[in-house]
N, C-alpha and C positions, 0 to 999 in steps of 0.2 A: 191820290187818295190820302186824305188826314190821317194817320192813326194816333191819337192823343188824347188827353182828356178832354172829356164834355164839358160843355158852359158848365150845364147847371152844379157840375163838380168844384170849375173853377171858379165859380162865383163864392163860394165859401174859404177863400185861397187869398190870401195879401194878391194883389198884382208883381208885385217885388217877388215872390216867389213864384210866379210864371216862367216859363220856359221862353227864351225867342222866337220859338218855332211855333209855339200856342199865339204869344200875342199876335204875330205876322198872320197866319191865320186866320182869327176872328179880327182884325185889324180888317183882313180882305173882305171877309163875309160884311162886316157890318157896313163898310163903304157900298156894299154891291145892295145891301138892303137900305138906304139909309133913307131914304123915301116913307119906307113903311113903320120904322123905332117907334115905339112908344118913345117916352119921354124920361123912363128907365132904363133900356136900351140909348139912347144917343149919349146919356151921362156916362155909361159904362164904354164908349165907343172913346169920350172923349179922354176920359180915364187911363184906357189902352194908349191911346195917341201919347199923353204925356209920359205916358209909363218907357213908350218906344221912345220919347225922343230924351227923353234921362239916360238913358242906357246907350246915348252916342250910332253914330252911323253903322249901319247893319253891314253896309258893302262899301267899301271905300272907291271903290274904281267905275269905271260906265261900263264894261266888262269885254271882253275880246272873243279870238275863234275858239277859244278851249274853255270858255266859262260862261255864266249869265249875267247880265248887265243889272238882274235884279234877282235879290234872294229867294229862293226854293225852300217854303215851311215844309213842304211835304215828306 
């Protein structure tokens, strides 16, 4: 379960001052919706993506028996 702030809170919010845990997040949700974006949504989708990839690799490793191979916003 997410607990963090809402879109409509963080749309008033630089991206640069996003949390990783927010962008990863709605990073997931808007890939899972990406079919349905207005055309305000897919900007702000694309927005997120460069925001994540300025900020360098989230998990450096494929991951092992004691960890996950992909990061946990939750």
């Amino acid at each position: 379960m997410y607990i963090g702030r809402e879109l409509s809170e963080l749309t008033m919010v630089p991206l640069a001052d996003w949390e990783m845990n927010e962008l990863l997040y709605y990073h997931h949700n808007f890939s899972q919706l990406a079919a349905y974006l207005s055309a305000e949504g897919a900007s702000l989708h694309v927005k997120v993506i460069h925001e994540l990839e300025s900020r360098g690799p989230v998990n450096g490793d494929s991951g092992g028996w004691d960890h996950s191979s992909s990061p946990i916003y939750d």
